[in-house]
N, C-alpha and C positions, 0 to 999 in steps of 0.2 A: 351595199353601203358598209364599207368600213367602220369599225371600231378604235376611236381614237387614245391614247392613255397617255393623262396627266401627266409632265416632267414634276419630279416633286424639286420642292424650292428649294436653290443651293443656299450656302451659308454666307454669308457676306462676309469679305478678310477684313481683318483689320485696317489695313489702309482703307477702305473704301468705310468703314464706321467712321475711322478717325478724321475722314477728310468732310462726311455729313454732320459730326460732332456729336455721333449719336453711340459714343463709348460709355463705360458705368465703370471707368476707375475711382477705387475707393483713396481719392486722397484724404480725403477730414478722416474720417474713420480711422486711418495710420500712422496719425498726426506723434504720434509718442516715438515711432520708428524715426519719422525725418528728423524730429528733434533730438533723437541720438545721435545719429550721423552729423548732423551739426557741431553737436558739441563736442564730440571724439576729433574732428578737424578742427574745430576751436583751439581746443584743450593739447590738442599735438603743436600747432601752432603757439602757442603760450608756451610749453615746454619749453620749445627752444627760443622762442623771444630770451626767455630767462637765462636758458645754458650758452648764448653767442653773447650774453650782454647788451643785448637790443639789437637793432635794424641794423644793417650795413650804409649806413647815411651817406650818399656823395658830399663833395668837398662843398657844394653851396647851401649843406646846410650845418657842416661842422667845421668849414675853414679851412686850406690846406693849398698846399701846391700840388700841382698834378706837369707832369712830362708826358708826351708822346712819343718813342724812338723808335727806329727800327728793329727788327728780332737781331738781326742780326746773328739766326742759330743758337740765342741764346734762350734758356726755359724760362718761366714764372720763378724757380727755386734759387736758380742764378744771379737775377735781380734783386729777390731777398738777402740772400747769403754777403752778396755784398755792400748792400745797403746797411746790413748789420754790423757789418767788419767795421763802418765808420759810426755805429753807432747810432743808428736811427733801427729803429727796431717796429714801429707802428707805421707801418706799407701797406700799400693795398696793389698788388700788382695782378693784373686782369693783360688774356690774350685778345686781342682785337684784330682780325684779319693777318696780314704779316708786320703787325709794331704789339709794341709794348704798351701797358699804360699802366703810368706807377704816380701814385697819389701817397704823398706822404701829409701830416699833420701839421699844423699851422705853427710854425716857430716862434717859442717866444723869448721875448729879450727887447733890448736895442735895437735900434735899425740895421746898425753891423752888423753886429753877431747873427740875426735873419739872415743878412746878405751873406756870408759867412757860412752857414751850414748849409743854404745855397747852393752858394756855387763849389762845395764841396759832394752833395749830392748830384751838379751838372757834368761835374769832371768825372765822377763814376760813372756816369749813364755814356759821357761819350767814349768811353773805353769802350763798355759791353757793345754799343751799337755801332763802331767801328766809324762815325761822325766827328764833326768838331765840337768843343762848347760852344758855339755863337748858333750850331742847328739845332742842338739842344735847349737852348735859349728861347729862339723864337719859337718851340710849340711848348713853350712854359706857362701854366696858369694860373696864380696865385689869389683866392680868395678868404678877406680878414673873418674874421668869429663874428664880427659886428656886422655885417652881410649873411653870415649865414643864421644866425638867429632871426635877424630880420624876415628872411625866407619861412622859415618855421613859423613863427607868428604869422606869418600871411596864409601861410597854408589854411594851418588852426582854424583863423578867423573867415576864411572862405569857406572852409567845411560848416563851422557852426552856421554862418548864415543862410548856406543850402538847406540845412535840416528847416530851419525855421519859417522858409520861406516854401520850403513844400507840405511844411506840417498846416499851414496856413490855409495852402488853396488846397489840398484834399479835401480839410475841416470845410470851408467852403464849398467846397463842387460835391463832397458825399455826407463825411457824418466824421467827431474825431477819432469815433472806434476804427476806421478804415484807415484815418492819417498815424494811428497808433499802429496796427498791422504794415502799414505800409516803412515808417521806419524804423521797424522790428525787422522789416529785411536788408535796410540801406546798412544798421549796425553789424548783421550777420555779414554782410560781403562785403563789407569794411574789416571786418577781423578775418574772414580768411585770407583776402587777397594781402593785409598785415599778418597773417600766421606763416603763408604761402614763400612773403619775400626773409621771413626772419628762416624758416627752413630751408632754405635754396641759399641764405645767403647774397641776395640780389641785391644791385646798390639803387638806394633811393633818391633819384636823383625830382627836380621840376618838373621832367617830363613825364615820370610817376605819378606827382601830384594830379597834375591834370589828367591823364588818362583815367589815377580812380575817380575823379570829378565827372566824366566822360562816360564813364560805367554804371554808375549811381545813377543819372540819366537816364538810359536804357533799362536798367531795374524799376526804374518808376513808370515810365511808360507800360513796361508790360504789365505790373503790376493793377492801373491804372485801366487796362485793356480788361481785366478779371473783373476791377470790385464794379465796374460801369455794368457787365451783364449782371451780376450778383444786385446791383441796383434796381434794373430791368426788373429782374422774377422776385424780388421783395412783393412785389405786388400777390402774389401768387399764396402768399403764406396770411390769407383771410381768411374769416371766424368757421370756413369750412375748408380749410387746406389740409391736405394729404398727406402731408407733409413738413417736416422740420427745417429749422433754418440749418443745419447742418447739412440735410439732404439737398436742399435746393444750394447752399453753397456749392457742394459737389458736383450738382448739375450743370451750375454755371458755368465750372472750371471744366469739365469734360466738354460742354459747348465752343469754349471758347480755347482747348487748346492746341488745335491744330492752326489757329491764325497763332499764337504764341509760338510756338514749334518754328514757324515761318519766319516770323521777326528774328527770332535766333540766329538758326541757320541764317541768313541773310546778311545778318550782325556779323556773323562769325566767319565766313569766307572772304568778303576783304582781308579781317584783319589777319588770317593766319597766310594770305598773300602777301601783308605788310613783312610778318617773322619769314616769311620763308623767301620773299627776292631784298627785300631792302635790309636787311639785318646777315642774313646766311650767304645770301650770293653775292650782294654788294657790300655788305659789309659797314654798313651804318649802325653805329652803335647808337646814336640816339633813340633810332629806331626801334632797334630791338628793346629797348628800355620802353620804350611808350607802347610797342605791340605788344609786350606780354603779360605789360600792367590789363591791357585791354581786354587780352585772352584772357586770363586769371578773372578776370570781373565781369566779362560776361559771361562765363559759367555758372560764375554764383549766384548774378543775376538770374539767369533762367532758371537757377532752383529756388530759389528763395521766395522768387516771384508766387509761385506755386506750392513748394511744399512750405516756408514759411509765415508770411505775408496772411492766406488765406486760411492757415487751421489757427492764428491767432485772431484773428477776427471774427471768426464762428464759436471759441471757445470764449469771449469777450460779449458773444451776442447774446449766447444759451445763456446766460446770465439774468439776463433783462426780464422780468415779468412776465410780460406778455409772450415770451419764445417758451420760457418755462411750463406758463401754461397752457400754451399750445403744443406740447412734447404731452405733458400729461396726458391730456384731451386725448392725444391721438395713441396712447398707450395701453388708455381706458376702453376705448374703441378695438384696439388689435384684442383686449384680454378679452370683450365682448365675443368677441367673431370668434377669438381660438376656442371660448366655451360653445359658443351654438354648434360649430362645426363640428366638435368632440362629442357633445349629443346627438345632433343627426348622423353619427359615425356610427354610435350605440344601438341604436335605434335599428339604422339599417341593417346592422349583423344580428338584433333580435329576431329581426321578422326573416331573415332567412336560415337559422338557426333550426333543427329538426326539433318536432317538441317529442318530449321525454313521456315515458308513463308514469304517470303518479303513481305514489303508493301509500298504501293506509297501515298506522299503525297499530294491531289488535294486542291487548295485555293478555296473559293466562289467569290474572289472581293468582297465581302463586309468589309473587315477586321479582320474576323474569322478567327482560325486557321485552317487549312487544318485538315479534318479530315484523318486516314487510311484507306484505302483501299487494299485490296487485289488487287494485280498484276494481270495483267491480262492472261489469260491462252490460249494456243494456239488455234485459232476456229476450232472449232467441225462441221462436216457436219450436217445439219441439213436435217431430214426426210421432205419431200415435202407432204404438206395433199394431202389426196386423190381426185383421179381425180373427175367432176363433175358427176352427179348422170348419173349413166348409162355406167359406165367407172369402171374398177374391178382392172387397175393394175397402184398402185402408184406409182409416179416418186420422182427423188431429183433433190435435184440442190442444191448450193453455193451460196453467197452472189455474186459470182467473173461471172457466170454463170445462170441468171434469166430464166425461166420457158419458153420455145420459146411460142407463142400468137398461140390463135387458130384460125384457118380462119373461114373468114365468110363464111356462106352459107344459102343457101333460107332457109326458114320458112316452115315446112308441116304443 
């Protein structure tokens, strides 16, 4: 019969923790880290909000005429340079597949004089693009101020009414601390994907609007996806729990983020097929406007969902009484256990410890100090010398017991 020997256990990889949900990333615990990197992507984004002078606004929401012509071999530099020589100097000219596209500012005046700088701007563009003015005409698009504020307003007013009408059914479906975390992350991936297009210079057009309409969405759901398990293990933190709402926060989100991880990616491969065949290869510029508003937001989405969203909720919970005193409770409890433990530590290295010789200390009376001595040891029998000469079998005796006397007797 053979002898068989144990495989010892291998270590589980990470994908195979992260797909059982059974990983111990410390997100609440880091919560100061993510909320830097936020605000450094904020705060870069603001910068140049500030230094371009705002957003790169398309013409529906600041008014203007816009041309489409062909390149005709001609650069971005070229179509400024001579847009300038007549005197129009606020252009926006953008390469789109093989044309041009030059947006100029809303003319004001008379109806003439509009018409007027017009077709003074038509008769340049059909030079550069080797056309007539009647083709440069037909891809002309002119939108007044009074349409594009209108746009703006509508924006505006459709943003605020999302906020309110999600802040509603959170507060409803969980608690407002959750509806408060929750759009603590819509405002963060609202300013980056606003930091994102003021740094790139990206024009904001409608289809902007809607795609961050579109991403917000998607930030909520997954967010949504977090506080529902964090709702779940609330039960868990009763008058004997183990545990803190920070810790069970934590736990929740390492449960649940390999299905987030999922929604992501999933999210996120359409759209970067949208930017890379309908925008790159075909050359749809609408497109690329609405996919990249989408990419930019769901990114932010995915992180906010998680590193924002949920260490402001936890640090909004730790607040509340009852979590306070149940942090204490279980504080009182560790410094219990780390004292016992620390005693039976002592304990245990007493009793195997070798023990030492005492020593006693004797004075002289004369003012010396008492030197040590060794304690003294219990008395030992001592061997009785041998009998007197003529006598073969030795005796003992004790200090407590002396040698019995030998009798007299005559002399031979």
């Amino acid at each position: 019969m053979t002898a068989t020997t144990e495989r010892p256990a291998q270590k589980r990889s990470i994908f195979t923790r992260l797909y059982h949900g059974e990983t111990d990333f410390d997100f609440i615990g880091r919560w100061k880290l993510w909320f830097a990197i936020s605000g450094t992507v904020i705060l870069l984004g603001l910068v140049a909000f500030i230094a371009h002078g705002g957003l790169n606004l398309g013409i529906d929401f600041t008014g203007g005429n816009v041309w489409q012509i062909p390149a005709n071999d001609q650069s971005v530099s070229d179509v400024e340079d001579a847009l300038n020589d007549i005197g129009i100097n606020d252009t926006k000219v953008q390469s789109v597949g093989g044309d041009l596209r030059v947006q100029t500012p809303y003319f004001e005046g008379t109806a003439a004089e509009r018409e007027q700088r017009e077709q003074e701007v038509v008769s340049v563009l059909a030079d550069l693009s080797g056309t007539t003015e009647a083709q440069v005409e037909a891809d002309q698009n002119t939108v007044g101020p009074t349409w594009g504020d209108e746009i703006s307003s509508k924006a505006i007013r459709a943003l605020v009414i999302f906020f309110v009408l999600i802040s509603i059914y959170i507060t409803l479906r969980f608690e407002l601390k959750m509806a408060i975390g929750t759009l603590a992350a819509l405002v963060h991936d609202l300013l980056v994907v606003i930091g994102a297009y003021a740094i790139l210079q990206l024009p904001v057009t409608p289809a902007t609007v809607i795609a961050i309409l579109t991403i917000l969405g998607f930030s909520i759901y997954d967010g949504i996806v977090v506080f529902d398990r964090v709702d779940e293990n609330t039960r868990l933190l009763s008058a004997g729990a183990r545990m803190t709402y920070t810790e069970m926060t934590n736990l929740s989100l390492n449960q649940v983020l390999m299905r987030s991880l999922n929604t992501q990616i999933t999210a996120l491969l359409p759209i970067i097929s949208l930017l890379v065949v309908g925008s790159l290869i075909l050359g749809a510029t609408t497109l690329q406007e609405f996919g990249l508003a989408l990419f930019l937001g769901q990114l932010s989405g995915a992180y906010s969902s998680i590193f924002i969203a949920s260490p402001v909720l936890a640090l909004l919970k730790e607040r509340e009484p009852r979590y306070q005193a149940l942090r204490k409770r279980l504080e009182e409890r560790e410094n219990r256990d780390r004292s016992r433990g620390d005693l039976e530590a002592e304990l245990a290295h007493a009793e195997d410890a070798p023990e030492q010789p005492v020593t006693v200390d004797a004075g002289d009376g004369a003012g010396k100090p008492p030197a040590k001595q060794p304690a003294k040891q219990p008395a030992k029998k001592a061997a009785v010398p041998a009998a007197r000469s003529g006598s073969s079998r030795p005796g003992t005796y004790s200090a407590n017991h002396p040698p019995r006397p030998r009798k007299k007797g005559k002399r031979r």
